[in-house]
C-alpha positions as CSV (number, residue, x, y, z in Angstrom):
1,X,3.9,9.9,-6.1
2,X,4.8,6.3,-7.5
3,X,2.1,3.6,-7.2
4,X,3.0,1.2,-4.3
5,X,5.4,-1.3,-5.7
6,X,4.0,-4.4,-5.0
7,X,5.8,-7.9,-4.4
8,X,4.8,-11.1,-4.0
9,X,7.2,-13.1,-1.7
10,X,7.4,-16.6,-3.1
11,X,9.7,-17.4,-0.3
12,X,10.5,-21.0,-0.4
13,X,6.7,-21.9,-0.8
14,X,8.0,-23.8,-4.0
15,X,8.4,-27.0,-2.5
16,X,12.2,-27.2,-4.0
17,X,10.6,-27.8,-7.2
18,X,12.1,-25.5,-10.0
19,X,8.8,-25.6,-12.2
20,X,6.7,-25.0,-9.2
21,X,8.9,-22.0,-8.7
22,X,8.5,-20.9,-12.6
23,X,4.2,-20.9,-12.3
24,X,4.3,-19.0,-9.2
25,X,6.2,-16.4,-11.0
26,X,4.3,-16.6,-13.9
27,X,1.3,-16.2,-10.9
28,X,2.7,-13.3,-9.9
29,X,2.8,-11.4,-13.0
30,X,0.0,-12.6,-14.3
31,X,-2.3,-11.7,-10.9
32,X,-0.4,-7.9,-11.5
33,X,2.4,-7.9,-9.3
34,X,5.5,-6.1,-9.7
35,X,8.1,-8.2,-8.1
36,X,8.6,-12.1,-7.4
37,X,10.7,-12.9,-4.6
38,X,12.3,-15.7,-3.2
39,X,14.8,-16.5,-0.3
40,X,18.6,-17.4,-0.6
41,X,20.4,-19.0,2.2
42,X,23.9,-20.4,2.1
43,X,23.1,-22.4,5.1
44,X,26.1,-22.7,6.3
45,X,26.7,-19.4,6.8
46,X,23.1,-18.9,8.0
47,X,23.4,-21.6,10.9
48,X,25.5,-23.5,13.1
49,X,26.0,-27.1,12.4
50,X,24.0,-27.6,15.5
51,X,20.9,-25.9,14.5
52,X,21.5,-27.7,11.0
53,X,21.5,-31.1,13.0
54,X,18.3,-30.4,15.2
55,X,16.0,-32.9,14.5
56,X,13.1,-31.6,12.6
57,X,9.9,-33.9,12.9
58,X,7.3,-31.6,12.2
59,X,4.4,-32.4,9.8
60,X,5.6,-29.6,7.6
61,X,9.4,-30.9,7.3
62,X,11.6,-32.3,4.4
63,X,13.6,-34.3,6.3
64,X,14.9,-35.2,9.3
65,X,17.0,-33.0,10.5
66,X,16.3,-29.0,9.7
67,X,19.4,-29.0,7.8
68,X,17.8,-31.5,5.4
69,X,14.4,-30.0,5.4
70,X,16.2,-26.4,4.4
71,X,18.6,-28.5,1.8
72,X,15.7,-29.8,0.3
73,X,13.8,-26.2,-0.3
74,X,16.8,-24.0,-1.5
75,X,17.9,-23.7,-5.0
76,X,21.3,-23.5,-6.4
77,X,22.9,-20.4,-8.0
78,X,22.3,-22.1,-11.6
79,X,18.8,-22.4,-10.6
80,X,18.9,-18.8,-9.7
81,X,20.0,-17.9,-12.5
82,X,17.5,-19.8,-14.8
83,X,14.6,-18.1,-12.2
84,X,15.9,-14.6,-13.0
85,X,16.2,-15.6,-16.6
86,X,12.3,-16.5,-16.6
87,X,11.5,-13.8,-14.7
88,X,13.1,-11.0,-17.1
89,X,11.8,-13.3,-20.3
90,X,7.8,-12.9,-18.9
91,X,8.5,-8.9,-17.5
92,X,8.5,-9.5,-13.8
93,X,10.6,-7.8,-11.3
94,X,13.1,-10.5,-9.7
95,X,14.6,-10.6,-6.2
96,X,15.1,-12.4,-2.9
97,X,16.1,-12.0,0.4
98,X,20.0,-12.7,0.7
99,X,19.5,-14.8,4.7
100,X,23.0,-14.6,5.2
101,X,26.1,-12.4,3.7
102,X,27.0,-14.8,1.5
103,X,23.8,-14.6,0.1
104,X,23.9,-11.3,-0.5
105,X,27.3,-11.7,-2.3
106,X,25.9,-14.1,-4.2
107,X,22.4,-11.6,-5.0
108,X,24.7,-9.0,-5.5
109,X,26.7,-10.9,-8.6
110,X,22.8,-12.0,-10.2
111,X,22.6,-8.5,-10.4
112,X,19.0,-8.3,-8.6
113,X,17.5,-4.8,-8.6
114,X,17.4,-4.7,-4.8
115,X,18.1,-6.3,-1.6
116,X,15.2,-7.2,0.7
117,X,16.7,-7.6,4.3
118,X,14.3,-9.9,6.0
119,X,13.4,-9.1,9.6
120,X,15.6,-11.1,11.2
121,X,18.8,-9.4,9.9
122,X,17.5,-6.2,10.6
123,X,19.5,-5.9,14.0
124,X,22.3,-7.6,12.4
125,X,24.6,-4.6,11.7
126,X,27.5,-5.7,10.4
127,X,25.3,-7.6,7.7
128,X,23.3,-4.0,6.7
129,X,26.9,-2.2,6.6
130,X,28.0,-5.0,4.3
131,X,24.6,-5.1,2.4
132,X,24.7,-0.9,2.0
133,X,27.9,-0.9,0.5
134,X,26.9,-3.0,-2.3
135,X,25.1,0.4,-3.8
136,X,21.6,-1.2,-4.5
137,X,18.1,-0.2,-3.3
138,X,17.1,-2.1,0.3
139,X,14.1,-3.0,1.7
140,X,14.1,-3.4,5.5
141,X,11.4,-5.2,7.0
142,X,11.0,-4.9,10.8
143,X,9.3,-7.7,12.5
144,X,10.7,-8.4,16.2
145,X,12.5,-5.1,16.2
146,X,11.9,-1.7,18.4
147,X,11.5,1.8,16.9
148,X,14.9,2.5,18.8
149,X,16.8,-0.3,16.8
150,X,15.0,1.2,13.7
151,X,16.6,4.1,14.5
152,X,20.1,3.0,14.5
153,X,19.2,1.0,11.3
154,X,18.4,3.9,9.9
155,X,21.5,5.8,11.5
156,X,23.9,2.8,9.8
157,X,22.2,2.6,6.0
158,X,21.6,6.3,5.6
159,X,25.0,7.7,5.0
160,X,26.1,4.8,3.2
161,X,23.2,4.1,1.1
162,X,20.1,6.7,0.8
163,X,18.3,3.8,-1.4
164,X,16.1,2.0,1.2
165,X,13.1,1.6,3.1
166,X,11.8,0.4,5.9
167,X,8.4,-2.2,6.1
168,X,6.1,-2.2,8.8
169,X,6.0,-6.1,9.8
170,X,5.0,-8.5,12.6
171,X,6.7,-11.9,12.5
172,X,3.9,-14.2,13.3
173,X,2.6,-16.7,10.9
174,X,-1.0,-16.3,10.5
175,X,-0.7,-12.7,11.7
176,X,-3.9,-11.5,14.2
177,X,-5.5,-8.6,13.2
178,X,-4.6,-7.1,16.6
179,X,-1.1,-7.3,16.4
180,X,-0.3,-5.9,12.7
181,X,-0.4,-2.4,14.3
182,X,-0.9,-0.5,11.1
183,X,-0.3,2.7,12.8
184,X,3.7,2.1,13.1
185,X,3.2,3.3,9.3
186,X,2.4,6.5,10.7
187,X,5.1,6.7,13.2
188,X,7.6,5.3,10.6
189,X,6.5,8.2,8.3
190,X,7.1,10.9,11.0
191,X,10.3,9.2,12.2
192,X,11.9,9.0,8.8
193,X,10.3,11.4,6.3
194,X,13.0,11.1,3.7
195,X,12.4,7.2,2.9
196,X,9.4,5.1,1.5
197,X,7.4,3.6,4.3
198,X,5.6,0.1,3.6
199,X,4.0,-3.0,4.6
200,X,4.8,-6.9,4.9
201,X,2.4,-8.7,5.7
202,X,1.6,-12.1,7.5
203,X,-2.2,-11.7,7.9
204,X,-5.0,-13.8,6.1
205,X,-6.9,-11.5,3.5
206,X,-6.6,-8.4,1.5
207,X,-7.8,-5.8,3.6
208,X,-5.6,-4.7,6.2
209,X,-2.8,-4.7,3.2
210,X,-5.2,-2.4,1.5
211,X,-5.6,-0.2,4.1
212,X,-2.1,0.1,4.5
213,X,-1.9,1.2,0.9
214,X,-4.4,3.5,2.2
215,X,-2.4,5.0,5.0
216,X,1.0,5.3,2.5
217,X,2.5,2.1,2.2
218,X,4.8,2.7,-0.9
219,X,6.1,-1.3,-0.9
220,X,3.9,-3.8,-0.1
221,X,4.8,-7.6,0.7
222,X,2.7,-10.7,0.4
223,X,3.5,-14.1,1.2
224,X,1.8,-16.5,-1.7
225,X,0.9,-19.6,-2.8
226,X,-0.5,-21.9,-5.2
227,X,-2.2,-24.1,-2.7
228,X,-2.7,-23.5,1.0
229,X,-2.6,-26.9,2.0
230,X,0.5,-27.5,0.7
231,X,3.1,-28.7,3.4
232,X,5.1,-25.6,4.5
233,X,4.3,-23.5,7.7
234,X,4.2,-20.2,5.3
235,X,1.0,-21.9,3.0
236,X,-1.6,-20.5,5.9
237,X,-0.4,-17.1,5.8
238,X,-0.2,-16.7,2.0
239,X,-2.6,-15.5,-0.5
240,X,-3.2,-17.8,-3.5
241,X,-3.7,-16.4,-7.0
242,X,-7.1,-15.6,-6.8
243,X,-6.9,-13.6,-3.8
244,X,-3.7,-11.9,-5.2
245,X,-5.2,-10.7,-8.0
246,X,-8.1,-8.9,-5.9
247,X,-5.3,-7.7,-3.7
248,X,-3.9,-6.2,-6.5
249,X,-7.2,-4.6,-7.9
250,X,-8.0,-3.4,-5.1
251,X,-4.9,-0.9,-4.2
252,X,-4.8,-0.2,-7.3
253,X,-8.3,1.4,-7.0
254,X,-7.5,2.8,-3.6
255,X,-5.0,4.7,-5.8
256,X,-7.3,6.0,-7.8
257,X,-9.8,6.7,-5.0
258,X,-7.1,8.9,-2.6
259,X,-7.3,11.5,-5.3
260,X,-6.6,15.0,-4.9
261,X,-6.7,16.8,-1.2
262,X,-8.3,19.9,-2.6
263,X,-12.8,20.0,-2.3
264,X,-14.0,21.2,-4.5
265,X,-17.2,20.8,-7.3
266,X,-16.0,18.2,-9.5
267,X,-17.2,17.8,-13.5
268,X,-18.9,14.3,-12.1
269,X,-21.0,15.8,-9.6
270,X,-22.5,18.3,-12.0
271,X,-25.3,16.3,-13.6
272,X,-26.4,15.8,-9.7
273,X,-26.1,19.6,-8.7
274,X,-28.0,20.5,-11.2
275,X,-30.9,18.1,-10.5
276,X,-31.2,18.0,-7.0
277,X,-28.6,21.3,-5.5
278,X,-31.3,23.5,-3.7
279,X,-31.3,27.4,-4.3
280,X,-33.1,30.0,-2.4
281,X,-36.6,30.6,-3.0
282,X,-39.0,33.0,-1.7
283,X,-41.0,31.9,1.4
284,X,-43.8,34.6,1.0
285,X,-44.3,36.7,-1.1
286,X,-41.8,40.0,-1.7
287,X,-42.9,43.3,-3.6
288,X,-41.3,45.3,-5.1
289,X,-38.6,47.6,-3.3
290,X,-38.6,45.4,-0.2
291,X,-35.3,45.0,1.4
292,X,-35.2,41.2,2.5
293,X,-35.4,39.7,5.6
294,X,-34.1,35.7,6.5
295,X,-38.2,35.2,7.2
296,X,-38.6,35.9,3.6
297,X,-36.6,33.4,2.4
298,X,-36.4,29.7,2.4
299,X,-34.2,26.8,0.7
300,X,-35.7,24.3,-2.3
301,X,-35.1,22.3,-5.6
302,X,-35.8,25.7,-7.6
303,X,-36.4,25.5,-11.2
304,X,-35.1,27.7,-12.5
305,X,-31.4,27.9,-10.1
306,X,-31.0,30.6,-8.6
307,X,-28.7,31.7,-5.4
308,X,-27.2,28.9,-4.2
309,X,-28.0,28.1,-0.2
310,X,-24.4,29.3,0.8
311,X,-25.8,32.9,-0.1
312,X,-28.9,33.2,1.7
313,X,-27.2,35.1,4.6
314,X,-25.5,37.5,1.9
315,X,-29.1,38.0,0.7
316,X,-30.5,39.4,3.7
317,X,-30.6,43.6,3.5
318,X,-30.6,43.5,-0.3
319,X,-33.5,45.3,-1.9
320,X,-35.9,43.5,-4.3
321,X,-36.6,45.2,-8.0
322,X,-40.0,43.2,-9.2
323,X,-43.0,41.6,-7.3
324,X,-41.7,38.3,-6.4
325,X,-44.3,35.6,-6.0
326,X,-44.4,33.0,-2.9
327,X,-42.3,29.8,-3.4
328,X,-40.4,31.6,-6.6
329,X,-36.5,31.3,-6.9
330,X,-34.8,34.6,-6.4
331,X,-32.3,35.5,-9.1
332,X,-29.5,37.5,-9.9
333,X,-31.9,39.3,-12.1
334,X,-34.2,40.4,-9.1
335,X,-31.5,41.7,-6.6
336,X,-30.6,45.1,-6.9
337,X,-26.9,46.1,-7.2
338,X,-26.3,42.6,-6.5
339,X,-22.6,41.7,-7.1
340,X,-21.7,38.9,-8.1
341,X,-18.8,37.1,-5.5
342,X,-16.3,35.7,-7.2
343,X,-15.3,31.9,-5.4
344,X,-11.3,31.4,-5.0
C-alpha cells in the first residue's frame, strides 16, 4: 500500500567529478525522488587484468585502456562517505550498486539502507548468498536473465533474507519500446506474490515507467543526467532533471488516480447527476388507477427527479394513484404501495 519508492540511478554519469556527483543528488531530491544511487566497483575484483587492459578507444572513454576509463569514473570510499554525508544532510535516500563482493563489503560498512544487485550479478549466486547474509533490504534487477534463473534467485535469497525484490529490466541502452516487455511485471507478481515487483528502466521518456507504476511497480529505477550529451554511453538513456521531475509528477498522480476498486456514486459526481442523470417520465398520459405498462414510460432529464432509469423495469405492473400528465416525472409519491429498494 506504500507509494512506489522511486530512485534515480546516478550510476557513474558523474564524470568522476565529486561536485558533479553532489548536484545530481541535490537533482534528485529536488525533482522528488526518493533515492540517489551510484555504482561501486573495486575493479579488481570486478575484472580480470585482461579485461582491465583492453584497449578502450571509444568516443565515450576516459582513457585508454578500460581499466583507466573505469579508474577515472569511480570514487574512493572517503568520497563515498562525503556523498552519503550530503545525501543524509539534504534528506535523500543514498545507495549504490555494490559490482563486485568487495563492494558490497565495502556498502555494507557505509551502512546503506539497501543493496541494489545490478543485473549482471543476478545469476551470480555465490555473490546473492554473500549479499543476503548481510541482513539488509535487496533489490534485484533482472536484465539478461530467464524467469527460471529468477526462480532460483528467488529460491537462494528467500530463506536467508525475506527483504528483497525483484525489477523488471532489459539491459539495452536506449531500450526499444518493443523489448521492455512490461508484462513480466505481471508474471513476476504471479510468480512471487510475497515480494515487491518493480521496474528499471533503459527507455527514453516517462511513459512506459508510468505505466508500469500503473501495472504495480512498487520500485522504480531511472538512469539520469544532467546533460545528455555528456560523454558516457548511459547519457542517451537517462532522463535529465526536467523530465525527472514530470516522471515523478506523474506516478505520483497515477497514484492518486488507481483509487479504490469499488463503483460506486462518488460525492464529485453529484453536482453532474443531479443536472443531467435522467429519471423516468411518462410517455403518454396515465390516469388514475392504471397499472403501468413499459409503453407508458420513457427516460428524460426530469425536473423534478424522480425514479432513476435502473427502475423503469421494477415500474412496470405498479398501479398509478393521480392522473399523470404526458412527459411528467413519475414519483415515489404517485406509485402505489411503492417500496422503496434499499441499494447494498
Amino acid at each position: 500500500d506504500h507509494p512506489c519508492f522511486i530512485i534515480a540511478e546516478i550510476g557513474q554519469n558523474h564524470q568522476g567529478d565529486l561536485d558533479i556527483a553532489k548536484r545530481m543528488i541535490r537533482m534528485a531530491k529536488d525533482c522528488g525522488a526518493d533515492c540517489a544511487k551510484f555504482q561501486k566497483s573495486e575493479l579488481e575484483y570486478k575484472f580480470n587484468k585482461k579485461a582491465l587492459e583492453r584497449p578502450y578507444t571509444s568516443k565515450h572513454s576516459w582513457g585508454k585502456t578500460y581499466g583507466e576509463h573505469k579508474r577515472h569514473l569511480e570514487f574512493s570510499h572517503d568520497q563515498y562517505r562525503e556523498l552519503k554525508k550530503y545525501a543524509e544532510e539534504i534528506g535523500i535516500f543514498f545507495t549504490a550498486s555494490g559490482m563486485d563482493e568487495m563492494a558490497v563489503e565495502f556498502l555494507h560498512e557505509l551502512d546503506v539502507p539497501f543493496f541494489k544487485v545490478g543485473s549482471g550479478d543476478t545469476n551470480n549466486f555465490p555473490y546473492l548468498e554473500k549479499t543476503a547474509k548481510k541482513g539488509r533490504p535487496m533489490v534485484i534487477s533482472s536484465g539478461m536473465q530467464s524467469m527460471n534463473t529468477m526462480h532460483q534467485v528467488y529460491q537462494i535469497v528467500k530463506p536467508i533474507n525475506p527483504n528483497f525484490c525483484f525489477l523488471q529490466c532489459t539491459s539495452a541502452y536506449p531500450l526499444q519500446p518493443e523489448d521492455v516487455n512490461l508484462r513480466v511485471i505481471s508474471a513476476y507478481q504471479s510468480a512471487f506474490p510475497d515480494i515487491p515487483i518493480g521496474y528499471s528502466g533503459h527507455e527514453t521518456g516517462i511513459a512506459i515507467s508510468v505505466a508500469a507504476v500503473a501495472m504495480g511497480a512498487k520500485v522504480l529505477e531511472r538512469h539520469v543526467t544532467l546533460d545528455k550529451t555528456w560523454k558516457g554511453s548511459d547519457h542517451q538513456a537517462s532522463l535529465e532533471p526536467n523530465e525527472l521531475a514530470e516522471l515523478v509528477k506523474a506516478i505520483r498522480t497515477v497514484e492518486k488516480a488507481m483509487g479504490s476498486p469499488i463503483k460506486q456514486l462518488l460525492p464529485c459526481e453529484m453536482a453532474c447527476n443531479e443536472k443531467l442523470g435522467k429519471s423516468v417520465v411518462a410517455k403518454v398520459a396515465i390516469p388514475e388507477g392504471a397499472i403501468l405498462t413499459l409503453d407508458m414510460l420513457t427516460v428524460k432529464v426530469g425536473e423534478p427527479k424522480g425514479f432513476p432509469p435502473e427502475s423503469i423495469f421494477d415500474l412496470v405492473g405498479q398501479k398509478i394513484k393521480r392522473n399523470i400528465e404526458e412527459d411528467e416525472t413519475i414519483t415515489e409519491q404517485v406509485v402505489d404501495n411503492h417500496v422503496k429498494k434499499v441499494k447494498c
